[in-house]
N, C-alpha and C positions, 0 to 999 in steps of 0.2 A: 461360172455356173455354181449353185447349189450343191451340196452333198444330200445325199439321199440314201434312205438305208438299203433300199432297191431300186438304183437310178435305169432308167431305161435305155436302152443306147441307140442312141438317131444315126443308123443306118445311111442317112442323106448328107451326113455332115460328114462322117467317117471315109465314106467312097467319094465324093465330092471335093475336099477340100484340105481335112488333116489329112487322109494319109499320103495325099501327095506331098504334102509338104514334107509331112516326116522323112518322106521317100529323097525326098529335095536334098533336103539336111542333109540326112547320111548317105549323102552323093556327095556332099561338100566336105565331108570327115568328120560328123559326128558321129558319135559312138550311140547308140539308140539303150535306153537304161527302162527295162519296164515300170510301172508303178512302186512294184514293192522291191526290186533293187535301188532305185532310187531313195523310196524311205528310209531304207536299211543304211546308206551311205551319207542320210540327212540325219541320223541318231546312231552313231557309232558308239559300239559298249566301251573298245579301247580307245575313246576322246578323253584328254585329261581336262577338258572343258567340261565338267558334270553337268553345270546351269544349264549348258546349250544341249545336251542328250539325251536323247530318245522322246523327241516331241516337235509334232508337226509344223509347232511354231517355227522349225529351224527352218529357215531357206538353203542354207551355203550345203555342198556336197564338200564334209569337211578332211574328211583322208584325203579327197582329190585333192583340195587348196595345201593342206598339209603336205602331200607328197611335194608338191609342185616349191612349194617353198623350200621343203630341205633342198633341194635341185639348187637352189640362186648361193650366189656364192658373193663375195662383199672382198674386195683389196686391203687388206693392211701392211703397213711395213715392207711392201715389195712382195706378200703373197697374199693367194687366193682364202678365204675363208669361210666354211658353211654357217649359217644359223643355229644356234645353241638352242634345242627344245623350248626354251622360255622366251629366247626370242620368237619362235617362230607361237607359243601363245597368245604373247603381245602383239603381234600383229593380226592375228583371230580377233583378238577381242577388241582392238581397234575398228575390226571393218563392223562390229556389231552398230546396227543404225541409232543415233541417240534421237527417238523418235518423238520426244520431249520438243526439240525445236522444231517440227512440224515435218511434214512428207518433203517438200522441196529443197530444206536445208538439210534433210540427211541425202536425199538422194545428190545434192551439190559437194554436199563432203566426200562422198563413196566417189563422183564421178574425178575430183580432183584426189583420190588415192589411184585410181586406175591411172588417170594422168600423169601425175608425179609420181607415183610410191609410196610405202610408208617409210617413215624414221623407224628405227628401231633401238638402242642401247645394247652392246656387247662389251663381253672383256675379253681380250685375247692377254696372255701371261699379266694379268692385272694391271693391263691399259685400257682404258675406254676406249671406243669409237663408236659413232651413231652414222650408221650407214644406212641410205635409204634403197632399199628395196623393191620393187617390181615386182607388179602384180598381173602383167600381160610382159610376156617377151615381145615385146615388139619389132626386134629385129628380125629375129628369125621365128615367125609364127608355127611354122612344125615343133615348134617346142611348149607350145599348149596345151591341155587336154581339152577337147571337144565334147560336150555330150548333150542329149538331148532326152528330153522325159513328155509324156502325156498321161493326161489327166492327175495331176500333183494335187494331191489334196493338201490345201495351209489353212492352218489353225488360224482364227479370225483371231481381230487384237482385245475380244472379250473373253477369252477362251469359252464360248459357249456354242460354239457351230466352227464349221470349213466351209472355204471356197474352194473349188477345184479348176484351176485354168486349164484349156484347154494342152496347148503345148508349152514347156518354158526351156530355156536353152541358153547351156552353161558353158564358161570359160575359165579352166582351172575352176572348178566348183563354186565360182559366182554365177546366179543369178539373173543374167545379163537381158533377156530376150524373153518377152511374156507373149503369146500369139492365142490370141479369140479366134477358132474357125465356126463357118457358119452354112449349112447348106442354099445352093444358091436362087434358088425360085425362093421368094417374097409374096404373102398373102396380099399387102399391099402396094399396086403396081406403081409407086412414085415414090416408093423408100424402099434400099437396099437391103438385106438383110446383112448388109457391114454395119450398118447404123445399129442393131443390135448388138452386135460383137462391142462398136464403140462405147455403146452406153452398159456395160458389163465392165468393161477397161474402166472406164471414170469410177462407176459405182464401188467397185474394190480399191479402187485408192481410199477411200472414206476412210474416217480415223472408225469405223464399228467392222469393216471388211479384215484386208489384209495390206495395209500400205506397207510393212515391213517387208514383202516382197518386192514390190513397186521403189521403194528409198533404193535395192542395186538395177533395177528392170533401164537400159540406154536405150530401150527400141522396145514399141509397142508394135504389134501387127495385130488388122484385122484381114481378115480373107474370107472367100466366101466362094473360089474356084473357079469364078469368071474375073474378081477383080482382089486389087489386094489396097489398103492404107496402112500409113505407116506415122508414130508421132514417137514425141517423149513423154515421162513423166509429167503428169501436170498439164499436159495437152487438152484442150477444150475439144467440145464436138460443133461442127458449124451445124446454124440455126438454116433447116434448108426449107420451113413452112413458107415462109414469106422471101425466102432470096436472101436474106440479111446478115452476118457474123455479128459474133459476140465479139467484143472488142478485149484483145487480152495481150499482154505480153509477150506470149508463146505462140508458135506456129497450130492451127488447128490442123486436124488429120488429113494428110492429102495423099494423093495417087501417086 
């Protein structure tokens, strides 16, 4: 949705659909971050990353991913070893999306660092090692940090306005999880009101919206209280006037 300088608050979507969900969520162990903690933690004064602070364009919650990194520890020579400040930059500014080769090659690159990890280059007593790194524990997921935000306002990629997603939902302060809700009565009775949540999801991937969110986003949800769809990046909306799909590569959104 729109930023507004005095946006009105729909009541119907709130007790309907987000705040169950939210409710959901931090059942499941995220940590609930309001508006303006979350901004505060998307523009950090003490980030030695200056380019990326204090500005809505940031997605990542960067002390969270920074903390979580100093945590990871790398083998050399028979012992354990943490992240050097500079590494743990280098890999900040590796997950920055190169938005240049389009929405799906960055959201393909981000999805093979959660996969694999990054590289990184260290010195230990003036030996290399390039140790790759983990950006999800995967083993033991209690070693994550969980959080969850509503109504996140991001700086569009003209800086000339915001979007505000409804819910978005973070792991180690990526990004991960972008959620359209929707109150669930429909004006009109042979389209859902997830079909609006869907075409809100498409529309902000645009190169004039905010696809720099969408390049880390692994899971779109629309909701609406009685039902829920789920896709990825890039996900088309089925054509449901005539019965027919658009033909595409990717799975369109389904239940």
């Amino acid at each position: 949705m729109e930023i507004t300088s005095k946006r009105a608050i729909n009541f119907k979507e709130e007790f309907s659909s987000k705040i169950p969900a939210l409710t959901l969520l931090m059942n499941l162990g995220y940590r609930y971050l309001s508006p303006e903690e979350c901004l505060q933690l998307r523009s950090p004064k003490s980030s030695s990353l200056q380019a990326l602070a204090n500005s809505t364009n940031q997605v990542m919650l960067l002390p969270i991913l920074r903390e979580f990194l100093a945590a990871q520890t790398f083998p050399f020579e028979g012992q354990q070893h943490h992240l050097s400040d500079a590494g743990i930059d280098k890999i900040i500014s590796e997950l920055n999306p190169a938005m240049n080769l389009g929405l799906t090659r960055a959201n393909e690159t981000l999805y093979d660092a959660l996969l694999y990890g990054v590289s990184v280059t260290e010195f230990i007593d003036g030996k290399r090692t390039s140790p790759t790194i983990q950006l999800i524990d995967w083993q033991n997921i209690d070693n994550n940090a969980y959080h969850v935000t509503e109504e996140m306002v991001v700086q569009n990629a003209d800086a000339t306005g915001n979007v505000i997603p409804d819910i978005v939902c973070f792991v180690n302060g990526l990004s991960l999880v972008v959620i359209e809700a929707k109150r669930p009565d429909s004006s009109n009775p042979h389209r859902s009101t997830n079909s609006q949540a869907i075409s809100q999801h498409i529309r902000n991937q645009g190169q004039k919206y905010i696809p720099h969110l969408f390049a880390y986003s692994q899971l779109l949800l629309a909701i609406n209280g009685h039902e829920g769809l789920y896709a990825t990046c890039g996900t088309p909306e089925k054509s449901g006037l005539n019965g027919s799909k658009k033909k595409s590569a990717r799975l369109s959104f389904i239940k």
